[in-house]
PDB file as gemmi writes it, atoms N, CA and C in Angstrom:
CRYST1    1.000    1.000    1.000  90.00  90.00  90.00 P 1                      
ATOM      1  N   UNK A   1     -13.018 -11.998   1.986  1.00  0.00           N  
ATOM      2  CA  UNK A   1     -12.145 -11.172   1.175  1.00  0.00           C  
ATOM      3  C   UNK A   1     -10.697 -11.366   1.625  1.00  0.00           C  
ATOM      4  N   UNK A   2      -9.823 -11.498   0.298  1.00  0.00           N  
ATOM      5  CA  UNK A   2      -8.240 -11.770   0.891  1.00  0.00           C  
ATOM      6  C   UNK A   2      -7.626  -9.897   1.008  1.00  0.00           C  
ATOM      7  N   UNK A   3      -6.938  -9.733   2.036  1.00  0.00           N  
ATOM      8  CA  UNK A   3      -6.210  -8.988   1.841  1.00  0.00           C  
ATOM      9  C   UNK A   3      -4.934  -9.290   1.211  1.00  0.00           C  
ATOM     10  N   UNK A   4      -4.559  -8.188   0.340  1.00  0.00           N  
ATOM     11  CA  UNK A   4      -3.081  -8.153  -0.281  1.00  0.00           C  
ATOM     12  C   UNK A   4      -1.690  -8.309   0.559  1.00  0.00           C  
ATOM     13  N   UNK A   5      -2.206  -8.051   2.177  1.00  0.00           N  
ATOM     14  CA  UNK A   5      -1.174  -8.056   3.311  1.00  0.00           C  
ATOM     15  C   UNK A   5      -1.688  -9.358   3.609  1.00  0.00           C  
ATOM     16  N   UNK A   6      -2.558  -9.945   3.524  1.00  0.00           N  
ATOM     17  CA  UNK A   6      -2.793 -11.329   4.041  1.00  0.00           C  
ATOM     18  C   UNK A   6      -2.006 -12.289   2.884  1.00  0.00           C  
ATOM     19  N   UNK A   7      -2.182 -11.965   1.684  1.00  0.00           N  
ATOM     20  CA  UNK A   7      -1.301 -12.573   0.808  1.00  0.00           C  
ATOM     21  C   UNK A   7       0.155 -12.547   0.802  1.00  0.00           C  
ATOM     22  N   UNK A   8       0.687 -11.534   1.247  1.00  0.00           N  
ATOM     23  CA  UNK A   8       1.712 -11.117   1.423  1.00  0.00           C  
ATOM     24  C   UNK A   8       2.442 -11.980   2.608  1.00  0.00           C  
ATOM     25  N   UNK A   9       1.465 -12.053   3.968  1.00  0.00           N  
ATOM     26  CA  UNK A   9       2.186 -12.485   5.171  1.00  0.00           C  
ATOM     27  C   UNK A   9       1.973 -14.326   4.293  1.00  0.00           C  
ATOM     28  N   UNK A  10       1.195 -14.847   3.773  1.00  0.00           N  
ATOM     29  CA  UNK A  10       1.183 -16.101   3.125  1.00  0.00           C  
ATOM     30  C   UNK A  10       2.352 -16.595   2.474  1.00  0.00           C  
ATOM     31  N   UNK A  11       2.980 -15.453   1.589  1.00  0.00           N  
ATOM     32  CA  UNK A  11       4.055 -16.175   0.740  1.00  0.00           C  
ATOM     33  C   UNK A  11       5.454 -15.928   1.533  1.00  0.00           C  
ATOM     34  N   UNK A  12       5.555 -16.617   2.798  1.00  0.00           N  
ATOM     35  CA  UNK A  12       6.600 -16.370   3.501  1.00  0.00           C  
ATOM     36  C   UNK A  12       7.196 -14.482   3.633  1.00  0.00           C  
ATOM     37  N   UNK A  13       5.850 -14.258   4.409  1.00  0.00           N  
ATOM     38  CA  UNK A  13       5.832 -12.929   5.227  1.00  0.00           C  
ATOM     39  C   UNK A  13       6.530 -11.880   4.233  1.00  0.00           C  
ATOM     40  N   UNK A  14       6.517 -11.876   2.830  1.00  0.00           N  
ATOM     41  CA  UNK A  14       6.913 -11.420   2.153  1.00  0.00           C  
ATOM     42  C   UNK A  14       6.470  -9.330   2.093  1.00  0.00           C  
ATOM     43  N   UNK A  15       7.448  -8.754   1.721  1.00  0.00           N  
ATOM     44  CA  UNK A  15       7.487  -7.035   2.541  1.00  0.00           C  
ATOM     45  C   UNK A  15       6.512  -6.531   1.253  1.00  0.00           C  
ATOM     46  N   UNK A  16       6.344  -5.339   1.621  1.00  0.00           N  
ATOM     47  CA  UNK A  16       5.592  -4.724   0.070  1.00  0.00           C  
ATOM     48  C   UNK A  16       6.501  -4.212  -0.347  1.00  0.00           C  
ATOM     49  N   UNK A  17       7.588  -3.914  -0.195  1.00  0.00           N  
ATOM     50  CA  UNK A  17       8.973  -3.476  -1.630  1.00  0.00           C  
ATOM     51  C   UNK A  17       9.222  -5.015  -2.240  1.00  0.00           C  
ATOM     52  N   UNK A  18       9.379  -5.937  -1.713  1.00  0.00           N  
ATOM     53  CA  UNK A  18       9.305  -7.262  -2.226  1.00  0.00           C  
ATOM     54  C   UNK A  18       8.292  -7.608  -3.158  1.00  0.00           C  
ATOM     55  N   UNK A  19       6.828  -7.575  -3.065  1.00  0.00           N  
ATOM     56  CA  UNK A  19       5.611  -7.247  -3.973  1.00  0.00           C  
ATOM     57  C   UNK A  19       6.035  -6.829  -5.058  1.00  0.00           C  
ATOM     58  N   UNK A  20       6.184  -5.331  -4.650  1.00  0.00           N  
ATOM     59  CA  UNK A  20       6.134  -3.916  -5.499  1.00  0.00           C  
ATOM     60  C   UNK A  20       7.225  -4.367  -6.703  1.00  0.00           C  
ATOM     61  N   UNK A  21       8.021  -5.068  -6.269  1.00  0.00           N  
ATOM     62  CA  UNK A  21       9.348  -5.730  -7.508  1.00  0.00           C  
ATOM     63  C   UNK A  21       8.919  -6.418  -8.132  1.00  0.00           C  
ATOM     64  N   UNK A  22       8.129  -7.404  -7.421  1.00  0.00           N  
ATOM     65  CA  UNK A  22       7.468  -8.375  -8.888  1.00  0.00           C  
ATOM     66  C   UNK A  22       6.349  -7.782  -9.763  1.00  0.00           C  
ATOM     67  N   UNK A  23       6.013  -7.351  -9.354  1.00  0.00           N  
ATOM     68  CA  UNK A  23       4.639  -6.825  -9.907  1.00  0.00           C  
ATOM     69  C   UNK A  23       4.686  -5.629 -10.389  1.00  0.00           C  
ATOM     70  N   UNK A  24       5.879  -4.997 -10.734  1.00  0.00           N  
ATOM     71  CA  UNK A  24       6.504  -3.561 -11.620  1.00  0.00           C  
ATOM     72  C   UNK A  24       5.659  -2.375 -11.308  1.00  0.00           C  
ATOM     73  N   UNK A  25       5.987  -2.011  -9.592  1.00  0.00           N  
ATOM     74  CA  UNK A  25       5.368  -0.950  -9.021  1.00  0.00           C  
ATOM     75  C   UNK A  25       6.283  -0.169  -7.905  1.00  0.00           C  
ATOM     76  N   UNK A  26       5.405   0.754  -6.824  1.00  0.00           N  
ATOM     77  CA  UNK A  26       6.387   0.920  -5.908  1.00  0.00           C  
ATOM     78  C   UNK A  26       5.984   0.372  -4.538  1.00  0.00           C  
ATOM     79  N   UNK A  27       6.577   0.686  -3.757  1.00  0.00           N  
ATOM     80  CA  UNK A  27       6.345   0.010  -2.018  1.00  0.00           C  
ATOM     81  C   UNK A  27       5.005   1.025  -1.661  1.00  0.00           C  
ATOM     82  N   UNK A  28       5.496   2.064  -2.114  1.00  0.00           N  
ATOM     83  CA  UNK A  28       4.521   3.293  -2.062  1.00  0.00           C  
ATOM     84  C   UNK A  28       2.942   2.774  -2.431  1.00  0.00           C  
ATOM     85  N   UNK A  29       3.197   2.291  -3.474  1.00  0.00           N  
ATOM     86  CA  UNK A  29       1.790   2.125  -4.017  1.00  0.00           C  
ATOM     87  C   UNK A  29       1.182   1.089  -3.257  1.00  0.00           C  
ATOM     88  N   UNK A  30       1.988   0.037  -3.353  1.00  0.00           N  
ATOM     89  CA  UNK A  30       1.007  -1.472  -2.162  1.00  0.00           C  
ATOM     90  C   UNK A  30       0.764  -0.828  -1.089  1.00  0.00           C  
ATOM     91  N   UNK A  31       1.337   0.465  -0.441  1.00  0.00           N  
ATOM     92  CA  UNK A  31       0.756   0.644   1.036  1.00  0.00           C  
ATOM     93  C   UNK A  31      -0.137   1.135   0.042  1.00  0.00           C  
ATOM     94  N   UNK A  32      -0.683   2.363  -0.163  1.00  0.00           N  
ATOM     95  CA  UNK A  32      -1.692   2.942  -0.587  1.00  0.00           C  
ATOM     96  C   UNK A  32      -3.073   1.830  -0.677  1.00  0.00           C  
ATOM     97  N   UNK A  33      -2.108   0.824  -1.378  1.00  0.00           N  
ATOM     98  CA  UNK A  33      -3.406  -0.011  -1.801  1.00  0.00           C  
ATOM     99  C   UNK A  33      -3.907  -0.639  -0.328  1.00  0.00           C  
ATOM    100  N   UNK A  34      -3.112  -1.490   0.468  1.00  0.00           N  
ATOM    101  CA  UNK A  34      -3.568  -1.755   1.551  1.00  0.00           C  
ATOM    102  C   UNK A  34      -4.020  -0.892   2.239  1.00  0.00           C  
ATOM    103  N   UNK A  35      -3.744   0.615   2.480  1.00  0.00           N  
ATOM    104  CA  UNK A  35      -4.841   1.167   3.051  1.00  0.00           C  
ATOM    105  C   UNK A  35      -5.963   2.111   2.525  1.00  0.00           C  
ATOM    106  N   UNK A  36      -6.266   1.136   1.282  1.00  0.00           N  
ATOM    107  CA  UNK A  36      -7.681   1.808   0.493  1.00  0.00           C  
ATOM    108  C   UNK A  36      -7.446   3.332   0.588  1.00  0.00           C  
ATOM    109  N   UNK A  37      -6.167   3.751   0.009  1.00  0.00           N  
ATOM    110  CA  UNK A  37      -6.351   5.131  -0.454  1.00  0.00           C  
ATOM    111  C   UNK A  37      -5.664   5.890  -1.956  1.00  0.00           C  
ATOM    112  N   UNK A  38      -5.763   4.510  -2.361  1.00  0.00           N  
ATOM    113  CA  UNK A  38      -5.470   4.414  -3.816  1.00  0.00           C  
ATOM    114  C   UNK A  38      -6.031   2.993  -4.423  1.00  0.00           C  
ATOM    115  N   UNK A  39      -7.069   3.262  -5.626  1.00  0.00           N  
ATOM    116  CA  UNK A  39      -7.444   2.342  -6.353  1.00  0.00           C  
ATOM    117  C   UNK A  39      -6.619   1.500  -6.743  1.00  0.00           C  
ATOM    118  N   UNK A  40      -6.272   0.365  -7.110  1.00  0.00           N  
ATOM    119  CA  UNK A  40      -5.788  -0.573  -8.116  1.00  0.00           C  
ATOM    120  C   UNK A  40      -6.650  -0.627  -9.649  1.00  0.00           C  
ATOM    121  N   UNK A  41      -4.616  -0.130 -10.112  1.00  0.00           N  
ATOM    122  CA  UNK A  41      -5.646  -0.504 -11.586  1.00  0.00           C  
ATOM    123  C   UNK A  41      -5.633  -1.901 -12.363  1.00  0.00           C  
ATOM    124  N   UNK A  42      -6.580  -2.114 -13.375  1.00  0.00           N  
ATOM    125  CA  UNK A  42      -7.009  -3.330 -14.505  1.00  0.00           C  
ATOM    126  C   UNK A  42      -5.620  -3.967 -14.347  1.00  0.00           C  
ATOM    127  N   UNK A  43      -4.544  -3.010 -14.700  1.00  0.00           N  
ATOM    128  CA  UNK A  43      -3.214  -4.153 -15.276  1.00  0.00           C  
ATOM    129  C   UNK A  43      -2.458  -4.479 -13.713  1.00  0.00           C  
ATOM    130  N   UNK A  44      -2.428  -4.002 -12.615  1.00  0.00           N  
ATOM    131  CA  UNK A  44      -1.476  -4.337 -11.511  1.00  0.00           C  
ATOM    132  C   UNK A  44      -2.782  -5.604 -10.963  1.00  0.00           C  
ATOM    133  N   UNK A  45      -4.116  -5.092 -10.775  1.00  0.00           N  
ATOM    134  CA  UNK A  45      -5.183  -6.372 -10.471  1.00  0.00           C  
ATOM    135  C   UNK A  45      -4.623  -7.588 -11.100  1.00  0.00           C  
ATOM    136  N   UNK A  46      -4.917  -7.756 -12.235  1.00  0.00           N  
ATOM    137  CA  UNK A  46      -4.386  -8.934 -12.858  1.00  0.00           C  
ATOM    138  C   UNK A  46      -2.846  -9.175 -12.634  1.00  0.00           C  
ATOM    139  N   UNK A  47      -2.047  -8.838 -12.352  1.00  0.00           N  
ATOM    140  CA  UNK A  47      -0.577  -9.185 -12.150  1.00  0.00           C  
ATOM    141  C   UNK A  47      -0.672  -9.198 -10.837  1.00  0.00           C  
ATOM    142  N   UNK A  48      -1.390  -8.845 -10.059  1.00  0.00           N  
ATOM    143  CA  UNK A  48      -1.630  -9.547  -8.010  1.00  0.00           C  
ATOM    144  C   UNK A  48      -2.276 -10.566  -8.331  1.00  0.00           C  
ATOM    145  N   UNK A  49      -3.256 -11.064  -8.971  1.00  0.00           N  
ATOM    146  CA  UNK A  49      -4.184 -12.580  -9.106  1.00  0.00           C  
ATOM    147  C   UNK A  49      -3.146 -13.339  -9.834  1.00  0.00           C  
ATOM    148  N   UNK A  50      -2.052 -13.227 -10.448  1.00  0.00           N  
ATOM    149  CA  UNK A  50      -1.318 -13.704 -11.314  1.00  0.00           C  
ATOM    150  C   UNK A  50      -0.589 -14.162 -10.428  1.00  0.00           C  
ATOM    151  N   UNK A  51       0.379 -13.334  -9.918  1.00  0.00           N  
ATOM    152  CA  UNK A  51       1.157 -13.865  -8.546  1.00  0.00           C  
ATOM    153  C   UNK A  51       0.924 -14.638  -7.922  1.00  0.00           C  
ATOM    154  N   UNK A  52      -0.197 -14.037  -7.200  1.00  0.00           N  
ATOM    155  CA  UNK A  52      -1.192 -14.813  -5.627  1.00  0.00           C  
ATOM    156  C   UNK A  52      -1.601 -16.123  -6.355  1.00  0.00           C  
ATOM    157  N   UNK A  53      -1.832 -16.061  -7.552  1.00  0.00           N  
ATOM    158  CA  UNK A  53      -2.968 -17.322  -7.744  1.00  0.00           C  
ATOM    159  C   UNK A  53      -4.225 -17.260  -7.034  1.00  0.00           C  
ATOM    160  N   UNK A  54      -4.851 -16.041  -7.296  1.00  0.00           N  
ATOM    161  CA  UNK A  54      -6.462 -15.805  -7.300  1.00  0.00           C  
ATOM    162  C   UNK A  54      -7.267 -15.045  -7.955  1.00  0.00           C  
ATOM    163  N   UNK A  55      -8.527 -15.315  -8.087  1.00  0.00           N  
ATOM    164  CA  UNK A  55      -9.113 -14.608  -8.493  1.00  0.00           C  
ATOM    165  C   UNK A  55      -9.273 -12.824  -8.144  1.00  0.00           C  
ATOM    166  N   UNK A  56      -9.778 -11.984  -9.060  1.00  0.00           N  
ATOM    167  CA  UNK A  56     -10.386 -10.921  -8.811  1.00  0.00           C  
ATOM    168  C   UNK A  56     -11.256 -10.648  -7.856  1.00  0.00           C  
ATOM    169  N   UNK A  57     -12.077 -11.634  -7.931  1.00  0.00           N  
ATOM    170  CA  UNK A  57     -13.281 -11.669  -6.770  1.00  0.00           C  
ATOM    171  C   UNK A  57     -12.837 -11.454  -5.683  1.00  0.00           C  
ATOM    172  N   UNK A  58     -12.050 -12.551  -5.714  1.00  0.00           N  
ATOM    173  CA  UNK A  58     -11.159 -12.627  -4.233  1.00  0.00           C  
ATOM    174  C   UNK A  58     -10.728 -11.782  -3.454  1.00  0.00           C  
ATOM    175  N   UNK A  59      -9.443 -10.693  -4.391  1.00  0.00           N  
ATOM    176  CA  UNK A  59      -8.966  -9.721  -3.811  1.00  0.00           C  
ATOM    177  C   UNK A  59     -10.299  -8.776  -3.932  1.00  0.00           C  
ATOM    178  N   UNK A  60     -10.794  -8.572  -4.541  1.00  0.00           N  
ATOM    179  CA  UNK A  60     -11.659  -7.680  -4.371  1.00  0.00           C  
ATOM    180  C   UNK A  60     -13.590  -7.287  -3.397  1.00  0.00           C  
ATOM    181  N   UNK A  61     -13.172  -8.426  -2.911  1.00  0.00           N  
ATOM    182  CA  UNK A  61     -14.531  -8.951  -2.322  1.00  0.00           C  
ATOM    183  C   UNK A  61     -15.637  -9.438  -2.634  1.00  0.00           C  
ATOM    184  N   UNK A  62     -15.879 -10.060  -3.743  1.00  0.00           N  
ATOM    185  CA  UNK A  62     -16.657  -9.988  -4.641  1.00  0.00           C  
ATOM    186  C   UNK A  62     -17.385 -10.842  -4.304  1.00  0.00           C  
ATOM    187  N   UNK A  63     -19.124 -11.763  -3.832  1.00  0.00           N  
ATOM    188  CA  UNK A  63     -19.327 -12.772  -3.353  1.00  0.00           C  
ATOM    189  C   UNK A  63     -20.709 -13.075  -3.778  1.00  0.00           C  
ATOM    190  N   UNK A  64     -20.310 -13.867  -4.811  1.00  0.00           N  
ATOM    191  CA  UNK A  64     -21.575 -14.323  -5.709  1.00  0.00           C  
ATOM    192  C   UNK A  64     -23.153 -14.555  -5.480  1.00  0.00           C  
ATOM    193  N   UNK A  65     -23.996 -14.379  -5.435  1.00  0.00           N  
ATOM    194  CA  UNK A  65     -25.383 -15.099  -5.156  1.00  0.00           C  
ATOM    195  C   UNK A  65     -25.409 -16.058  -5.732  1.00  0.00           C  
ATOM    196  N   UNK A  66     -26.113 -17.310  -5.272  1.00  0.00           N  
ATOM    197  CA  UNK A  66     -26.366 -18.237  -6.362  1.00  0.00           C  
ATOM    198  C   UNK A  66     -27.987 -18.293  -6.117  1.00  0.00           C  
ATOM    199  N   UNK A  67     -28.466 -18.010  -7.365  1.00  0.00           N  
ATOM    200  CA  UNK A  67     -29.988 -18.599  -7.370  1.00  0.00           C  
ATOM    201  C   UNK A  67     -30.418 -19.419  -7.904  1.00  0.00           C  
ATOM    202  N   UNK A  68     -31.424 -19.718  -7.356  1.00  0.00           N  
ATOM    203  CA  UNK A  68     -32.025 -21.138  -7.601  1.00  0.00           C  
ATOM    204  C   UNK A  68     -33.456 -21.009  -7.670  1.00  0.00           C  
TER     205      UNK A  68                                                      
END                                                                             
């Protein structure tokens, strides 16, 4: 699972008021989100995978079975 602070320290250690600007939110809210005490919603999810260049899964932990 990626963290949003792991993404963050990736795109040249970039701050969460820095985030929070691209992604039409507050600093407030990316902490919240990094410390799982506020959901992410449908439209900021997709505008962090948009950014980051990843999937949902990704940020979200998501980790497929494959059967066979």
């Amino acid at each position: 699972m990626l963290t949003i602070a792991e993404l963050r320290a990736r795109n040249g250690k970039m701050s969460q008021k820095e985030l929070a600007e691209k992604i039409g939110t507050s600093q407030t809210t990316v902490s919240a989100w990094e410390k799982d005490i506020e959901v992410i919603s449908s439209r900021h999810l997709k505008r962090l995978c948009l950014f980051f260049n990843v999937s949902a899964d990704e940020l979200l932990g998501i980790k497929k079975k494959i059967c066979s």
